[in-house]
C-alpha positions as CSV (number, residue, x, y, z in Angstrom):
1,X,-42.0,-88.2,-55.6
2,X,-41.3,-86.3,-58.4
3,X,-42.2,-82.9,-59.9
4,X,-44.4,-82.7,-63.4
5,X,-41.4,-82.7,-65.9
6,X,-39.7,-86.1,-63.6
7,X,-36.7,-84.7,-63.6
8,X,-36.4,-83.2,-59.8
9,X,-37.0,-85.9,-56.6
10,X,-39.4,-83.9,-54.1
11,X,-39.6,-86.0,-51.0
12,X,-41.8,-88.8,-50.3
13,X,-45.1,-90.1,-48.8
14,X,-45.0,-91.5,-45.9
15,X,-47.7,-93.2,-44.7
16,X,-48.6,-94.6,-40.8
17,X,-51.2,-97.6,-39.8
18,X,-52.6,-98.7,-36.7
19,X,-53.8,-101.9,-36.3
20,X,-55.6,-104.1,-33.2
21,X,-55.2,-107.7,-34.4
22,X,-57.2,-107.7,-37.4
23,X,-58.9,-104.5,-37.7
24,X,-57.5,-101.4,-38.9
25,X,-58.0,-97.9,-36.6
26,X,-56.5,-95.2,-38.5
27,X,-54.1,-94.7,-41.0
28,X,-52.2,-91.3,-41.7
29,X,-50.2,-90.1,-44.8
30,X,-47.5,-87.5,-44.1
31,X,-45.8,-85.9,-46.7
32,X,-41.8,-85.4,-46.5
33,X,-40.3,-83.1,-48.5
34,X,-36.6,-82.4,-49.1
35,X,-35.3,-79.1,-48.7
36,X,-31.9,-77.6,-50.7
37,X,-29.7,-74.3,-50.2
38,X,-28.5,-72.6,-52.9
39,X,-25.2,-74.7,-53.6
40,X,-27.5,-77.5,-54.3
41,X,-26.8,-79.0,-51.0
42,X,-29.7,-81.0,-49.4
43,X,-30.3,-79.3,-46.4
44,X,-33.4,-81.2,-44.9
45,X,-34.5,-84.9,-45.7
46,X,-38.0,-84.1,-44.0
47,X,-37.0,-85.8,-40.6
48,X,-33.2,-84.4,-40.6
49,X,-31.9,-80.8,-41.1
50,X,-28.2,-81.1,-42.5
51,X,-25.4,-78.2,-42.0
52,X,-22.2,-77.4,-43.8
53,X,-19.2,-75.3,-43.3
54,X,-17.5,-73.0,-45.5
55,X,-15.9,-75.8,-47.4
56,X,-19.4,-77.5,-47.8
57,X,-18.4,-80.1,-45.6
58,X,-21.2,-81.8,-43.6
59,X,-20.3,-80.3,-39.8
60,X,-24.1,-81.3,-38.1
61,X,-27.2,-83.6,-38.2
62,X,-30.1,-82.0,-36.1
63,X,-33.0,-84.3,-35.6
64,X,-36.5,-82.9,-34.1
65,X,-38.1,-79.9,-33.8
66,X,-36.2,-76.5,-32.9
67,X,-36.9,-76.5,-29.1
68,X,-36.0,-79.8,-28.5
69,X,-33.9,-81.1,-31.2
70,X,-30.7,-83.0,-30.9
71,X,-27.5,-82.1,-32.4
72,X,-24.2,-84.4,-33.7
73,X,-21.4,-82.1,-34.8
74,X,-18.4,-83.6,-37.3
75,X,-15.2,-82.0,-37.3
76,X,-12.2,-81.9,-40.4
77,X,-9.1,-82.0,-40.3
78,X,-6.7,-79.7,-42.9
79,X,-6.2,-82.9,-45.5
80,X,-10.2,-83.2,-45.5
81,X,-10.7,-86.6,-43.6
82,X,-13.1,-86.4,-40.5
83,X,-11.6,-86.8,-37.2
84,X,-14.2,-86.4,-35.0
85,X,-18.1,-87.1,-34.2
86,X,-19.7,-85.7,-30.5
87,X,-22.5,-87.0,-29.1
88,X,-26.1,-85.9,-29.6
89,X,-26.4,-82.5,-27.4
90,X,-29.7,-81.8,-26.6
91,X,-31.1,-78.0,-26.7
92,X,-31.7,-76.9,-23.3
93,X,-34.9,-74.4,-23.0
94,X,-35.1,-73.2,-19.5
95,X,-38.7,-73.0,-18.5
96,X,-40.9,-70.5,-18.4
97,X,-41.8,-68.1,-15.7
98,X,-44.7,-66.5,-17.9
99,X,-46.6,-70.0,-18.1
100,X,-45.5,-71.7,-15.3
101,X,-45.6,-68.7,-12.4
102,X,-43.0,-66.9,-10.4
103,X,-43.7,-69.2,-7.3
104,X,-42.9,-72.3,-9.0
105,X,-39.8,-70.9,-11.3
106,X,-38.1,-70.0,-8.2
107,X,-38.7,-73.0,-6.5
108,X,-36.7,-74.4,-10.0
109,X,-34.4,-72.9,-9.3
110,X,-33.1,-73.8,-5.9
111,X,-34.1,-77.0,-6.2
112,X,-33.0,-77.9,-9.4
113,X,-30.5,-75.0,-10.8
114,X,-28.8,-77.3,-13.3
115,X,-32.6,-76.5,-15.9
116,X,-31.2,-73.2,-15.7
117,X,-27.3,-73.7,-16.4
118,X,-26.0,-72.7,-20.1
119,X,-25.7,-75.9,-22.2
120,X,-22.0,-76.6,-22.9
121,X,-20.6,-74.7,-25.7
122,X,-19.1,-77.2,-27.2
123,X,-19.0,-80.9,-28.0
124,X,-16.3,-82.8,-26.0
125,X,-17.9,-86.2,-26.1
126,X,-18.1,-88.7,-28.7
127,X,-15.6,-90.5,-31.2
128,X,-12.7,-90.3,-32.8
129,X,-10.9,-91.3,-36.2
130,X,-7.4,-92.0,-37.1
131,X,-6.5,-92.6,-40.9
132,X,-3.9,-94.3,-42.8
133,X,-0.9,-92.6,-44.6
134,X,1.7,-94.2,-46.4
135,X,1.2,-97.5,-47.7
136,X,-2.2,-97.1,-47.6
137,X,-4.7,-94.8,-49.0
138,X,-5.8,-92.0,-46.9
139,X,-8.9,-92.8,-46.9
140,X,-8.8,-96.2,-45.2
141,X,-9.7,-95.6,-41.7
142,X,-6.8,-97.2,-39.1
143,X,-9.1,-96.9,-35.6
144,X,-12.1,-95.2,-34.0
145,X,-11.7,-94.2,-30.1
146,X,-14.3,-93.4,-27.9
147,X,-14.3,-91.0,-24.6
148,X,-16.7,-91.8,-22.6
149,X,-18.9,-91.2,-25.2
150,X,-22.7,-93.3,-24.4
151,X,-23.1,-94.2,-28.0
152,X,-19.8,-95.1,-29.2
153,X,-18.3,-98.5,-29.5
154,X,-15.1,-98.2,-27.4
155,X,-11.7,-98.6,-29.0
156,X,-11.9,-100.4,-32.5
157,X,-8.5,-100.7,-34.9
158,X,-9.1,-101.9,-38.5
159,X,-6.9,-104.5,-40.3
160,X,-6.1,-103.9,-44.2
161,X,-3.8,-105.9,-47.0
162,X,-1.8,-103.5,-48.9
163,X,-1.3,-104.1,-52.6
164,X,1.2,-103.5,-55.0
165,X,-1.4,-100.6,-56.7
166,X,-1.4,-98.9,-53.2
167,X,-5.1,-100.0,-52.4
168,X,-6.5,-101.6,-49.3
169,X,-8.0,-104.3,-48.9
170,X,-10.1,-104.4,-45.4
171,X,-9.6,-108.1,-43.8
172,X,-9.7,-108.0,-40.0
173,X,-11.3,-105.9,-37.0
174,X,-9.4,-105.6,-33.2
175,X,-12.1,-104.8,-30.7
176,X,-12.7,-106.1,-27.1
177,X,-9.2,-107.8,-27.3
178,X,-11.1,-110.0,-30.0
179,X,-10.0,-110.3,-33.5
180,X,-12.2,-110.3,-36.4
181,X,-12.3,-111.5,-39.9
182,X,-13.6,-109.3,-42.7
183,X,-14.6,-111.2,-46.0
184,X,-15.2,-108.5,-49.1
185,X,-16.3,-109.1,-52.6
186,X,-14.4,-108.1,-56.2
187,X,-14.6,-104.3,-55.1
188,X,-13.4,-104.5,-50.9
189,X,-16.5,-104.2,-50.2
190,X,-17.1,-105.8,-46.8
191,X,-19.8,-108.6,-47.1
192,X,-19.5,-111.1,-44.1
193,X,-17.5,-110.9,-40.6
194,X,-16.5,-114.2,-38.5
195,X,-15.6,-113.7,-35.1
196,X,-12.6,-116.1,-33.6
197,X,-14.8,-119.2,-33.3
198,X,-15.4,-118.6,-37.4
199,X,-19.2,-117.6,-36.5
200,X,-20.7,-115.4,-38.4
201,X,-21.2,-112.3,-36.6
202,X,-22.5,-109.3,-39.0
203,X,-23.3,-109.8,-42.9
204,X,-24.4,-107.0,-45.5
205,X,-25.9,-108.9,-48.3
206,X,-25.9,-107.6,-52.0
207,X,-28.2,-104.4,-53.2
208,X,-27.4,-102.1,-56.0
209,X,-26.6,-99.3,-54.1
210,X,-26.4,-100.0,-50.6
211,X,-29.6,-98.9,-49.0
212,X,-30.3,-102.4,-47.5
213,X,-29.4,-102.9,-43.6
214,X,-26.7,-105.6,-42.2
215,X,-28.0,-108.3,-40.4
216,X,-26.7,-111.1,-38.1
217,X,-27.0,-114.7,-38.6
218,X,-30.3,-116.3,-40.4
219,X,-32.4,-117.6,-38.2
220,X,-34.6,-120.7,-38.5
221,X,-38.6,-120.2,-36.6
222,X,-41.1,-122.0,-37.1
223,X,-45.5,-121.2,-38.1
224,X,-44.3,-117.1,-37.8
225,X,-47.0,-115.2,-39.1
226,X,-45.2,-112.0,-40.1
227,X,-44.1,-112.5,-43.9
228,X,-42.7,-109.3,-44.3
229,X,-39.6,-110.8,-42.3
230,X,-39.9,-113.7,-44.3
231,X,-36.7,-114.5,-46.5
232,X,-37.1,-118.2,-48.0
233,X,-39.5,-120.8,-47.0
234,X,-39.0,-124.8,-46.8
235,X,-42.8,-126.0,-47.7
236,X,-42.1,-129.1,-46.2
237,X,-41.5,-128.1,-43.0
238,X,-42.9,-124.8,-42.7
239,X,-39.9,-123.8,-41.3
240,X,-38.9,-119.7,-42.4
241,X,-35.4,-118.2,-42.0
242,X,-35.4,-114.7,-40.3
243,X,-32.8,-111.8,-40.1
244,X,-31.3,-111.6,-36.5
245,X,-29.7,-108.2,-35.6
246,X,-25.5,-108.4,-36.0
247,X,-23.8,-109.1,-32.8
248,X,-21.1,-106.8,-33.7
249,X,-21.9,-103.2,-35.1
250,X,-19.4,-102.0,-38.0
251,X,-20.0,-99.0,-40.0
252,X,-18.0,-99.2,-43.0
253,X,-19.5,-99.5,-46.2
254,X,-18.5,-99.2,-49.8
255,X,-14.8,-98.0,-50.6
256,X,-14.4,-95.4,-48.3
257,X,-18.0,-95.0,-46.7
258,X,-18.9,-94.9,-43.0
259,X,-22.3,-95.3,-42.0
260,X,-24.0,-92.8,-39.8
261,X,-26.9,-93.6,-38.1
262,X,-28.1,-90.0,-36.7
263,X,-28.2,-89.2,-40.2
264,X,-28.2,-92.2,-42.2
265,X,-26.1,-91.0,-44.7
266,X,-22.9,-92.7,-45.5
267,X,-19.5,-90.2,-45.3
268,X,-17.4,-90.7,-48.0
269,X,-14.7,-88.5,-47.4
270,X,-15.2,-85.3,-49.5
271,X,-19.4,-85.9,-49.6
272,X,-22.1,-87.3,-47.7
273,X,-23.6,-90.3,-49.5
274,X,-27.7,-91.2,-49.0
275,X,-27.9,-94.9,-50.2
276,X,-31.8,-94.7,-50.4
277,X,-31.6,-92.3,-53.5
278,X,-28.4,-93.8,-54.6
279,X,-26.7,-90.3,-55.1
280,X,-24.7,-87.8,-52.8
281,X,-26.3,-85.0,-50.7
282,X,-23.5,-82.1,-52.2
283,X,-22.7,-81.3,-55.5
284,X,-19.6,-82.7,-56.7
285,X,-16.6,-80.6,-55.8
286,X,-14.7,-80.6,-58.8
287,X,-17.4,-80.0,-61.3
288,X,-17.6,-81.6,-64.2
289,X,-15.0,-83.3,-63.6
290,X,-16.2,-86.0,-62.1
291,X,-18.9,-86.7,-64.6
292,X,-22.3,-84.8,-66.2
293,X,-24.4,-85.6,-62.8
294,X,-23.1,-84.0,-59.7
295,X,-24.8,-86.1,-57.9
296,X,-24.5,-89.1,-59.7
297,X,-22.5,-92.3,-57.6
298,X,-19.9,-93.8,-59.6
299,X,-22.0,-93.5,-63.3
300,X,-24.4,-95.3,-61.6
301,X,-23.1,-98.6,-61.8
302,X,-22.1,-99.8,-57.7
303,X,-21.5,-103.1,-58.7
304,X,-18.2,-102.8,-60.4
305,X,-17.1,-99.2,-60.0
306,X,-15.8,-97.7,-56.9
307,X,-15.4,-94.0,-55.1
308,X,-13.4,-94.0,-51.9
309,X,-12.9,-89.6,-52.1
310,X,-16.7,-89.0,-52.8
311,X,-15.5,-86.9,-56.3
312,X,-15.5,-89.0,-59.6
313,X,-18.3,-91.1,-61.5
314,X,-16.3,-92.9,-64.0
315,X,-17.9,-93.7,-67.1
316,X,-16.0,-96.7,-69.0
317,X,-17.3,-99.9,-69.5
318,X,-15.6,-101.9,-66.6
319,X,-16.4,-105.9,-66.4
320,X,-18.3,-106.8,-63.6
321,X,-15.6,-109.4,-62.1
322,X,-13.2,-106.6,-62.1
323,X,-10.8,-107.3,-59.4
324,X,-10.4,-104.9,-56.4
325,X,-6.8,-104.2,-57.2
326,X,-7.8,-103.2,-61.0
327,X,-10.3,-101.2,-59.9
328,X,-8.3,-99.3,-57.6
329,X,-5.1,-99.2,-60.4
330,X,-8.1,-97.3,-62.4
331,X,-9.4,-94.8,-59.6
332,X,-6.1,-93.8,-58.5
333,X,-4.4,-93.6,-62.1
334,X,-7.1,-91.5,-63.7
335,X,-9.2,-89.9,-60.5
336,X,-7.3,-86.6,-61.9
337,X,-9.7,-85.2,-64.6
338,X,-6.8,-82.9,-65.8
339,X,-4.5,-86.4,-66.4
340,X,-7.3,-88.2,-67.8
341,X,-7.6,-85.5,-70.4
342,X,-4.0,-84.9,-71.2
343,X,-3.9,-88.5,-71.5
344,X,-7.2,-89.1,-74.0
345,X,-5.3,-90.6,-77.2
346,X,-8.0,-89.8,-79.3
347,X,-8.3,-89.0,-83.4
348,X,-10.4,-86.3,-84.2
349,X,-12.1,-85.2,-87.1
350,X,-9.2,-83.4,-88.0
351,X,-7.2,-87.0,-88.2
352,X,-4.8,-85.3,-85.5
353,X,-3.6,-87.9,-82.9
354,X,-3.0,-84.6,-80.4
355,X,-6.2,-83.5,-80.4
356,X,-7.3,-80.3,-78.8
357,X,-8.7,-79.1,-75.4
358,X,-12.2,-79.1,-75.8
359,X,-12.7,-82.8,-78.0
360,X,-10.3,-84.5,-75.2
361,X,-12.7,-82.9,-73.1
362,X,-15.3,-84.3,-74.8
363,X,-13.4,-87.8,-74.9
364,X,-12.4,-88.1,-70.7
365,X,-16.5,-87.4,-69.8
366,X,-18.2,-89.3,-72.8
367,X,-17.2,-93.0,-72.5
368,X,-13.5,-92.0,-73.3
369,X,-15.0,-92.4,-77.1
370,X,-13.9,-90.2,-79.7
371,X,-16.2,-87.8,-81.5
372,X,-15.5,-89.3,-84.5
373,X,-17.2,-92.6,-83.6
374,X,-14.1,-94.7,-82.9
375,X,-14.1,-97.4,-79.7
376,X,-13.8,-96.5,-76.4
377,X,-10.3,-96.3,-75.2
378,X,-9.7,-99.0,-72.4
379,X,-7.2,-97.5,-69.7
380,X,-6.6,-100.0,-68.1
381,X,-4.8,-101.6,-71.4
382,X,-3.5,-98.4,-72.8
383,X,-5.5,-99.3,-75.9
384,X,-8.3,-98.8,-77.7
């Protein structure tokens, strides 16, 4: 929802039916609204309550109410990347000795002392992440290692192809002593895995920004009366292909997104990203810089524009079959605003080639135009 002037997103409705075949037995509307702090940061999506540290970095996800909620705490490491998700730790609330008696407390107690312990301080359990450095951009993720952790998935390593721009492509997953294949489209993102028989194993098919689930294989069934899982349908043969679940979980996403499920935002590296608003939960570290909405995901345009450090919407007109190496040749040769300004070629109205601060300013955030009306200047080519 929206507030009066539709400028501000409020929450949403969210609304609850119970059915018994046929017949409808109550239905209940519930209100969610988000919550922000005063850096702008969305602190509560209505179901969630989101934390940050000192350098506005997401550090923990609590889900329920106070007394009972859940916890999943993220650590940083010094270059920014995170290293480091626990498990969800549950708040312990030893019981009550007003409601529940003196008699029966103390029978608690020496019985079963371990209600009454301290919960651990801190979280020990859960996964870890190794990046790339190097060759590859620090943003690609190398491996994930779990320790003992209940919800992680074991040991996984992650196969890129360097290119000559520095950018990595993501082509193969090692997990369970299996190998994986990884098939992306024009901007790495991953679309389809095969496992080693060439099965497909987990897909993630095509939605502006991301907000769809993967799925598994497409499965044919036959008279199903649910069409809401309906994708096509072969009139002849009243035969209707269903989304399976994926036989292997993966998490990454766009270029340099991981998916969270506790939270389900994706993190992408300097910001959390929520791909059911299309926009990230923080506002954008470096300002301006990285375009006039702070929130804004890569100008808005997912399908041929890309974001692996969570900092810059780029606003040039960039082809939609723009190759993945291109794209990355444009993040990484212009993802400093400073450069992109010192480097705007632009005339001004004064007919000066150098033109000053403020209209190559005005020329790195609008379009890289000119305020005099000339074309856009195309970086890629050098020209205009």
């Amino acid at each position: 929802s929206v507030d009066p002037g539709s400028n501000k997103l409020l929450g949403f409705n969210q609304s609850t039916t119970t059915t018994r075949g046929t017949r409808t037995l109550s239905t209940v509307d519930t209100q969610v609204n988000y919550a922000l702090d005063a850096a702008g940061n969305l602190t509560s999506d209505g179901l969630r309550i989101f934390s940050y540290d000192a350098n506005n970095r997401h550090m923990q996800t609590s889900i329920g109410s106070s007394s009972e909620s859940s916890k999943i705490t993220y650590l940083h490491n010094a270059l920014g990347q995170r290293v480091f998700k626990s498990e969800p730790q549950v708040n312990q609330t030893a019981p009550d000795e007003t409601t529940l008696g003196t008699p029966f407390i103390e029978w608690l107690k020496k019985n079963f002392g371990w209600l009454f312990a301290a919960g651990q301080a801190n979280a020990t359990l859960g996964q870890t992440y190794l990046y790339a450095d190097g060759q590859l951009p620090d943003y690609a993720m190398l491996g994930e290692y779990g320790n003992g952790a209940a919800s992680g998935a074991g040991r996984t390593e992650y196969i890129y192809l360097p290119t000559d721009s520095g950018a990595a492509i993501p082509i193969g997953i090692f997990r369970s002593n299996r190998l994986f294949a990884v098939h992306t489209d024009h901007l790495s993102t991953p679309r389809q895995i095969t496992d080693d028989t060439n099965k497909t194993v987990w897909q993630w098919p095509y939605s502006a920004f991301g907000d769809n689930k993967p799925t598994g294989i497409l499965k044919a069934t036959v008279n199903q009366n649910n069409p809401n899982n309906v994708y096509t349908q072969d009139p002849t043969t009243n035969a209707r292909l269903q989304a399976t679940n994926p036989a292997l979980a993966y998490n990454p996403r766009f270029a340099g997104q991981y998916f969270d499920s506790e939270s389900n935002l994706n993190q992408n590296f300097n910001r959390s990203y929520a791909p059911n608003v299309g926009a990230y939960t923080q506002m954008d570290s470096i300002g301006l810089g990285g375009g006039m909405n702070r929130r804004g995901y890569v100008g808005g345009n997912a399908i041929s524009r890309i974001d692996p450090y969570g900092q810059l919407a780029w606003w040039f007109a960039i082809p939609v079959v723009l190759a993945a190496n291109e794209a990355w040749n444009l993040y990484t040769n212009f993802k400093d605003f400073k450069s992109c300004v010192a480097s705007c070629p632009v005339d001004c109205d004064d007919g000066k080639t150098n033109a000053n601060a403020s209209c190559k300013s005005m020329c790195a955030i609008q379009h890289w135009g000119t305020p005099n009306g000339a074309g856009p200047w195309n970086p890629l080519s050098g020209k205009r």
